[in-house]
N, CA, C and O atoms as a GROMACS GRO file, in nm:
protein
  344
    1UNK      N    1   2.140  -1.493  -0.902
    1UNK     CA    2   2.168  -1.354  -0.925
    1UNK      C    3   2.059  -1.287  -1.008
    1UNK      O    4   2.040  -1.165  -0.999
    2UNK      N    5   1.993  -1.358  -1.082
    2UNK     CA    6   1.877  -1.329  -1.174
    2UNK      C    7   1.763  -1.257  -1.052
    2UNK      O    8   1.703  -1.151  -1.069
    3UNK      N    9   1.753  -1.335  -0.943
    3UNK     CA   10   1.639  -1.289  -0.933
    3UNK      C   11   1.688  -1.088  -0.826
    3UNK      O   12   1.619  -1.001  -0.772
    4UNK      N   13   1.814  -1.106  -0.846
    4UNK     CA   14   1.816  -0.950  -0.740
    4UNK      C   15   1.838  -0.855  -0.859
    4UNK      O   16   1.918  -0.762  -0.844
    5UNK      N   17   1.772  -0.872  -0.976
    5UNK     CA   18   1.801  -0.789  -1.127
    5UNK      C   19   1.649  -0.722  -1.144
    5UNK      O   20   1.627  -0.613  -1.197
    6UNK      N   21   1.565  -0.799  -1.097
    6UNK     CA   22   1.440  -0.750  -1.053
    6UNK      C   23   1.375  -0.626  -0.974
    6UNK      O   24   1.283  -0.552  -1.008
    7UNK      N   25   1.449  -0.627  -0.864
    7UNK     CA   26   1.457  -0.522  -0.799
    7UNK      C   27   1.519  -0.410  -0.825
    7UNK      O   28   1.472  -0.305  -0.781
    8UNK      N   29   1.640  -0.408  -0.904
    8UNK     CA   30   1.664  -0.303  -0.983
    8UNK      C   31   1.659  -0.279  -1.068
    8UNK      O   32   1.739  -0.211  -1.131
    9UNK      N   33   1.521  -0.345  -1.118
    9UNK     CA   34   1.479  -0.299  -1.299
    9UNK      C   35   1.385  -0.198  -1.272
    9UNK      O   36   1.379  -0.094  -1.337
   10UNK      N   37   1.269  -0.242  -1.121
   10UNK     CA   38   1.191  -0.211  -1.085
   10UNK      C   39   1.184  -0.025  -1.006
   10UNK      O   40   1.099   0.064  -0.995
   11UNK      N   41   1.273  -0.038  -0.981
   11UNK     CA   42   1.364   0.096  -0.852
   11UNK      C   43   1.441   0.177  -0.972
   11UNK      O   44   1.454   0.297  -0.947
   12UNK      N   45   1.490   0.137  -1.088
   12UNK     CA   46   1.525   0.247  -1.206
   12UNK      C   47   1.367   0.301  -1.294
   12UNK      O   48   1.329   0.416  -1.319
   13UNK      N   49   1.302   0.174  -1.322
   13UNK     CA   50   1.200   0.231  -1.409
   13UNK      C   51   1.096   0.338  -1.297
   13UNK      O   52   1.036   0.433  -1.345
   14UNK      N   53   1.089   0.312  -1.174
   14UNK     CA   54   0.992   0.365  -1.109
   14UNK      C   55   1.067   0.533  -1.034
   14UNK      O   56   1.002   0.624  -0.983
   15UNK      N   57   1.225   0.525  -1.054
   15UNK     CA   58   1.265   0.661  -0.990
   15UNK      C   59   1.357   0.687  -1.098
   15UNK      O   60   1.454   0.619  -1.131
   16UNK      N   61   1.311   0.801  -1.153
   16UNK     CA   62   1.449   0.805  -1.331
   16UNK      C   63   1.565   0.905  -1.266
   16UNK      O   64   1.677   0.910  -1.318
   17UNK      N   65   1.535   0.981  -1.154
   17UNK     CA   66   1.661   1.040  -1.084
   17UNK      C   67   1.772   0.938  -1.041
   17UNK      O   68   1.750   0.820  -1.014
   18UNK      N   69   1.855   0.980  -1.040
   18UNK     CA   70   2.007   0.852  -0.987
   18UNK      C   71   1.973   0.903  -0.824
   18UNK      O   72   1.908   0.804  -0.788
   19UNK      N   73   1.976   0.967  -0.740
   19UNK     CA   74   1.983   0.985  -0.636
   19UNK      C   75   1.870   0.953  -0.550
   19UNK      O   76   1.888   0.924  -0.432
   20UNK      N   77   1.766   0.956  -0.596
   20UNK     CA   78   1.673   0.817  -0.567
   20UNK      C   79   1.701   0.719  -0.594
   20UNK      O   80   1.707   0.631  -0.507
   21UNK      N   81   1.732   0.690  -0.746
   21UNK     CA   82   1.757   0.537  -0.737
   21UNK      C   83   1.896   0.476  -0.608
   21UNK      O   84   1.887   0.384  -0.526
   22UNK      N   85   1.973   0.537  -0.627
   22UNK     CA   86   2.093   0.561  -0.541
   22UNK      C   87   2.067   0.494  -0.370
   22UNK      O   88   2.136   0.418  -0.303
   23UNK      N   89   1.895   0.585  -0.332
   23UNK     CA   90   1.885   0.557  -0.210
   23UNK      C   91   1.813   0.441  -0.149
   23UNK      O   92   1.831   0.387  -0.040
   24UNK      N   93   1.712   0.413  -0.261
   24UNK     CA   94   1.646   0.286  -0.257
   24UNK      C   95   1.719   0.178  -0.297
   24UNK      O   96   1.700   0.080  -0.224
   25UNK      N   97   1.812   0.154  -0.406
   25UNK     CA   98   1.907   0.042  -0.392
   25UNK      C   99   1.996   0.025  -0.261
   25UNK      O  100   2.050  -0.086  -0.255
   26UNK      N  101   2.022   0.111  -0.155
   26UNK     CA  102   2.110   0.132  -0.069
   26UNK      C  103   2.015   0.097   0.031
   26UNK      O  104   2.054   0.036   0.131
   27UNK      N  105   1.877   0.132   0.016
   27UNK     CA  106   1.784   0.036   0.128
   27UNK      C  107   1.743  -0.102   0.104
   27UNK      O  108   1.734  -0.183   0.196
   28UNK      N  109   1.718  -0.130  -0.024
   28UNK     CA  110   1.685  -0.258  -0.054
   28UNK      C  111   1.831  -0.346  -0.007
   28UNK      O  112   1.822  -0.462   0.035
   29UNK      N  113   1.928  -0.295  -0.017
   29UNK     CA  114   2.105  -0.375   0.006
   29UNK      C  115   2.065  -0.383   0.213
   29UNK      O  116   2.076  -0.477   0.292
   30UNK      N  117   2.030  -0.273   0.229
   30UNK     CA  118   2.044  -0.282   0.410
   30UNK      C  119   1.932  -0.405   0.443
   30UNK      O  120   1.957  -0.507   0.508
   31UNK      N  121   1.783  -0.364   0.374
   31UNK     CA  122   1.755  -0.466   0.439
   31UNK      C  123   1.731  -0.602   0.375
   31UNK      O  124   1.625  -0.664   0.382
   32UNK      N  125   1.844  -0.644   0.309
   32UNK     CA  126   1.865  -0.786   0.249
   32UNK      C  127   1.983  -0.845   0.360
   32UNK      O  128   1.965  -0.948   0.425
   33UNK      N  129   2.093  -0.772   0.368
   33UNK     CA  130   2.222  -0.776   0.482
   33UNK      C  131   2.141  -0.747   0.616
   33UNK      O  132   2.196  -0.819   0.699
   34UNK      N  133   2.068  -0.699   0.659
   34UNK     CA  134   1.964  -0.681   0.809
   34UNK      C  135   1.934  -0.853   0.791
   34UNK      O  136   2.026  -0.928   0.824
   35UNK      N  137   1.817  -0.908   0.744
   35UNK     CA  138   1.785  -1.006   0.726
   35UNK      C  139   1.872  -1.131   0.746
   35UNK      O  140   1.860  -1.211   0.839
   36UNK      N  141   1.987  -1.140   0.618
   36UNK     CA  142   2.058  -1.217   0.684
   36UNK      C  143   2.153  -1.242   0.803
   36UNK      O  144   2.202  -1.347   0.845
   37UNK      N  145   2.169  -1.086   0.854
   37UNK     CA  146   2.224  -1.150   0.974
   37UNK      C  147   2.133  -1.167   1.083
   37UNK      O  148   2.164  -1.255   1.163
   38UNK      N  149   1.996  -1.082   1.112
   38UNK     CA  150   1.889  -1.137   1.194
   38UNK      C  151   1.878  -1.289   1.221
   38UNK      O  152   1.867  -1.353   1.326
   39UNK      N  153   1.885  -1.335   1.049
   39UNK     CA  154   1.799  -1.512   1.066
   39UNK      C  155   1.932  -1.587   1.144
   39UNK      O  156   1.910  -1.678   1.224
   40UNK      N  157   2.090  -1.536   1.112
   40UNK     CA  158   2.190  -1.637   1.187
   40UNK      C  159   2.178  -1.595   1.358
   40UNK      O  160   2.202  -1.680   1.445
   41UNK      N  161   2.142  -1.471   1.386
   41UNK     CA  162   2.177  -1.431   1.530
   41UNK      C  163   2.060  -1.537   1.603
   41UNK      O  164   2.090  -1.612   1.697
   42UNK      N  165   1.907  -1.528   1.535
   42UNK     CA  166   1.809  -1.635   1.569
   42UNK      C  167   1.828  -1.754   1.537
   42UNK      O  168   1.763  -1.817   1.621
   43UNK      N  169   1.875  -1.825   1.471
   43UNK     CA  170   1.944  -1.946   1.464
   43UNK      C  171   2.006  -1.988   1.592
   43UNK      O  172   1.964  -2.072   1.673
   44UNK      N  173   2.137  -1.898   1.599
   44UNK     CA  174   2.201  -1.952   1.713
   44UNK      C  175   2.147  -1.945   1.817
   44UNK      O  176   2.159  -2.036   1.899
   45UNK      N  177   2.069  -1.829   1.843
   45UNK     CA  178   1.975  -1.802   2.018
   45UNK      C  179   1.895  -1.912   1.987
   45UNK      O  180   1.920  -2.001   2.068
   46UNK      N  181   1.787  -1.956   1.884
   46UNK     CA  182   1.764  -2.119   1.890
   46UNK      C  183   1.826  -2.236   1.903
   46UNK      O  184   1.769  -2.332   1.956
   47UNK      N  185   1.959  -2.243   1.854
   47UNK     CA  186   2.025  -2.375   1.897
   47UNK      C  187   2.075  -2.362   2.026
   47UNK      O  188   2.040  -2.459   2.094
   48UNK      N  189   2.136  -2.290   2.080
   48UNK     CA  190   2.174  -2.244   2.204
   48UNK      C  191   2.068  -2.282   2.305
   48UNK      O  192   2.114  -2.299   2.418
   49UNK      N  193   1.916  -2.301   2.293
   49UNK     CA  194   1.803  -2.279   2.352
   49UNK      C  195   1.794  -2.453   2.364
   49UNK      O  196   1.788  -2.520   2.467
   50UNK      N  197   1.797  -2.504   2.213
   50UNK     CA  198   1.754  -2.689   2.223
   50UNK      C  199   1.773  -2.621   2.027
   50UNK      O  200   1.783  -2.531   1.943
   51UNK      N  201   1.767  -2.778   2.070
   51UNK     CA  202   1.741  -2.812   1.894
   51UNK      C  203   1.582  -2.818   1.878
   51UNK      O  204   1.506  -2.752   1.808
   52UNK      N  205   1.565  -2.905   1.955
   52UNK     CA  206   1.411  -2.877   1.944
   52UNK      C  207   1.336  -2.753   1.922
   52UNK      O  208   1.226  -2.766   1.867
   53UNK      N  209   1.379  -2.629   1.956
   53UNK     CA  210   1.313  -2.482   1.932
   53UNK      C  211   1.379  -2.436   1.815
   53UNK      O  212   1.344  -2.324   1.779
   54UNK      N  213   1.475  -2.499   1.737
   54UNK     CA  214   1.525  -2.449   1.642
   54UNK      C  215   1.438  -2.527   1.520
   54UNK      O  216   1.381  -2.462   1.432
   55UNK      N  217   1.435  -2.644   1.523
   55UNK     CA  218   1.338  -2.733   1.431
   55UNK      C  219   1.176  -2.714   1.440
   55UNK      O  220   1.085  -2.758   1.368
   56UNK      N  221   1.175  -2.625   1.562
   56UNK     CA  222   1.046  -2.535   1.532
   56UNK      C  223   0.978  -2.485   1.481
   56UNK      O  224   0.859  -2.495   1.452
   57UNK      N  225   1.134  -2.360   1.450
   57UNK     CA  226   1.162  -2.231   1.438
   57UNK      C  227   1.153  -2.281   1.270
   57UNK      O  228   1.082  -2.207   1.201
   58UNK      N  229   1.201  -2.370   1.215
   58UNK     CA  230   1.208  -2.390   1.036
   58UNK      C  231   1.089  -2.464   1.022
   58UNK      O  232   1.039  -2.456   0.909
   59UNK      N  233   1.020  -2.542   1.114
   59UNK     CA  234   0.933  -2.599   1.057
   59UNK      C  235   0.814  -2.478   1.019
   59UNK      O  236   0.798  -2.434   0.906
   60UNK      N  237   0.769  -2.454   1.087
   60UNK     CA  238   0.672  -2.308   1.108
   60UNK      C  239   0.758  -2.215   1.003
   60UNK      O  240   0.677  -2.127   0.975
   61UNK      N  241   0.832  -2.198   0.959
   61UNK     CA  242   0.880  -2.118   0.845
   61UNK      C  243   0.846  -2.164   0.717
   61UNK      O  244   0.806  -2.091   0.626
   62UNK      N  245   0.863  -2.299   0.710
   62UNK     CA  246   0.842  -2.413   0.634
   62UNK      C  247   0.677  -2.396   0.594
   62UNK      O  248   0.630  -2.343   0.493
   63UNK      N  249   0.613  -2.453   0.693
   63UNK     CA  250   0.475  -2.450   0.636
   63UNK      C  251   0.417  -2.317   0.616
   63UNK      O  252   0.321  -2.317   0.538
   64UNK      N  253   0.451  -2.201   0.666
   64UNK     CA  254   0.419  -2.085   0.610
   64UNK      C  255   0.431  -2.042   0.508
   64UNK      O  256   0.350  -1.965   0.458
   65UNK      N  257   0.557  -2.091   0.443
   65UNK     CA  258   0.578  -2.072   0.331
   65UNK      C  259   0.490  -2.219   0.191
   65UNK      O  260   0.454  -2.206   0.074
   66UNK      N  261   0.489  -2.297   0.252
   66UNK     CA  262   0.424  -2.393   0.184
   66UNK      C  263   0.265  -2.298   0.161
   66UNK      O  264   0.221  -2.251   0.057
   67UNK      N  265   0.224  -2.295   0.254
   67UNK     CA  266   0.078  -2.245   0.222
   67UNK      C  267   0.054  -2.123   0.136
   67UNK      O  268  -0.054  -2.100   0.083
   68UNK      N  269   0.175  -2.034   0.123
   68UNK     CA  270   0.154  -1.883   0.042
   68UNK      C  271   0.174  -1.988  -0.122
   68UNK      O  272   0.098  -1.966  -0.217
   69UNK      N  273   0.254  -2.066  -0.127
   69UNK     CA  274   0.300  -2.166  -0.243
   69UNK      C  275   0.184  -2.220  -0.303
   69UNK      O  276   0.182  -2.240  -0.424
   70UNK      N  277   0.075  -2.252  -0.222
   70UNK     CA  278  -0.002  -2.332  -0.232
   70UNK      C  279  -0.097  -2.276  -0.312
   70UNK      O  280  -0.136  -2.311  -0.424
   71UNK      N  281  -0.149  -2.136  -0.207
   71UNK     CA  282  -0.234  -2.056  -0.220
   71UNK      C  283  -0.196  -1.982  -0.385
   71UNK      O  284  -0.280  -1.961  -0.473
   72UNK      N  285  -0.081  -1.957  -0.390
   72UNK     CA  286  -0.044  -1.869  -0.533
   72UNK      C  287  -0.062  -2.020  -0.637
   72UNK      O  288  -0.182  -2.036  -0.662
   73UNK      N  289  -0.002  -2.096  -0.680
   73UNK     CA  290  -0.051  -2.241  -0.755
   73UNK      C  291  -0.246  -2.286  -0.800
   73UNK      O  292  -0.296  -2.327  -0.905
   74UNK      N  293  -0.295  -2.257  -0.689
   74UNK     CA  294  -0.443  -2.243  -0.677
   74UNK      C  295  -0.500  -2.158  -0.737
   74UNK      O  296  -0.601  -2.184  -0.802
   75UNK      N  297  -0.439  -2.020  -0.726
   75UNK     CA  298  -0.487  -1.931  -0.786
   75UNK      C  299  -0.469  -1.923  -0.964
   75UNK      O  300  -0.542  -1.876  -1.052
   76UNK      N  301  -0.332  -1.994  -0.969
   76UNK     CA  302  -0.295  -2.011  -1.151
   76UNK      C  303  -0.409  -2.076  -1.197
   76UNK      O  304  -0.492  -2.019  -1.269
   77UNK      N  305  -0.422  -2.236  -1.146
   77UNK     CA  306  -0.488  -2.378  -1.190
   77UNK      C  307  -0.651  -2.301  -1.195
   77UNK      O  308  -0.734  -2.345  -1.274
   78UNK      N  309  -0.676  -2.210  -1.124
   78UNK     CA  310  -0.882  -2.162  -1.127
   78UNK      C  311  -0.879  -2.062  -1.036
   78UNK      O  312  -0.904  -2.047  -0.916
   79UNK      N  313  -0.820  -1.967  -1.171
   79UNK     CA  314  -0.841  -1.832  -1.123
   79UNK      C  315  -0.997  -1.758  -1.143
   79UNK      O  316  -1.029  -1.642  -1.120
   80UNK      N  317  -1.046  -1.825  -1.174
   80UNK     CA  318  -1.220  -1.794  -1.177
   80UNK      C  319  -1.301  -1.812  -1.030
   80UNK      O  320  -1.390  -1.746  -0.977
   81UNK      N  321  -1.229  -1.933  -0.991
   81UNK     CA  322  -1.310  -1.984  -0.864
   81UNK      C  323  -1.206  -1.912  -0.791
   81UNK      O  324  -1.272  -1.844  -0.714
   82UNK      N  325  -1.067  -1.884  -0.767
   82UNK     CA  326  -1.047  -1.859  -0.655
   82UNK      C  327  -1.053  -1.677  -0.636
   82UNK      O  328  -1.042  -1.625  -0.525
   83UNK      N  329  -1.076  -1.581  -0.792
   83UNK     CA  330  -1.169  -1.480  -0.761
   83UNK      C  331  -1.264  -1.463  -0.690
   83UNK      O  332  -1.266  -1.360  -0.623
   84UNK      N  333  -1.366  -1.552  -0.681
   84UNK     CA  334  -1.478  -1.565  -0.666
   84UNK      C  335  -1.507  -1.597  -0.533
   84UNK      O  336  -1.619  -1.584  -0.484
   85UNK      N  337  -1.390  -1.644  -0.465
   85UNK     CA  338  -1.434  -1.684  -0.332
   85UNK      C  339  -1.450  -1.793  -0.323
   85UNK      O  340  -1.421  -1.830  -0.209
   86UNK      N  341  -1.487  -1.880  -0.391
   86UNK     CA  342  -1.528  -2.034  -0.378
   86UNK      C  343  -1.401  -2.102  -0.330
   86UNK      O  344  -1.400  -2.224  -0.310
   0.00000   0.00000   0.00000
């Protein structure tokens, strides 16, 4: 729950009207509920398909996400070199 306190620390300090804030919490809520029901409707059209296209479908989610993990970690450990391009 900590981390959805973020988003509305961020969406009050950046809109001090309530009726902005109002509308952007009400979009950030749609597309968190969009999302999760997208990933179950693709789930099932993947299992429905094989398992095999579903273990695909997470692996390739999987290492995509490994590599942004990777890439941000790299950047903590030599942030000099990975400024730099090297």
């Amino acid at each position: 729950m900590v981390i959805l306190s973020v988003p509305v620390l961020i969406t009050v300090q950046m809109y001090p009207e309530p009726a902005e804030q109002a509308k952007k919490l009400a979009l950030f809520g749609m597309a968190g509920a969009l999302a999760n029901t997208i990933a179950l409707v693709l789930a099932g059209v993947f299992l429905l398909a094989s398992w095999r296209w579903y273990f695909r479908f997470i692996v390739s989610s999987w290492t995509q996400y490994l590599e942004l993990e990777l890439t941000y970690r790299r950047s903590l450990l030599l942030p000099s070199l990975f400024l730099l391009g090297s």
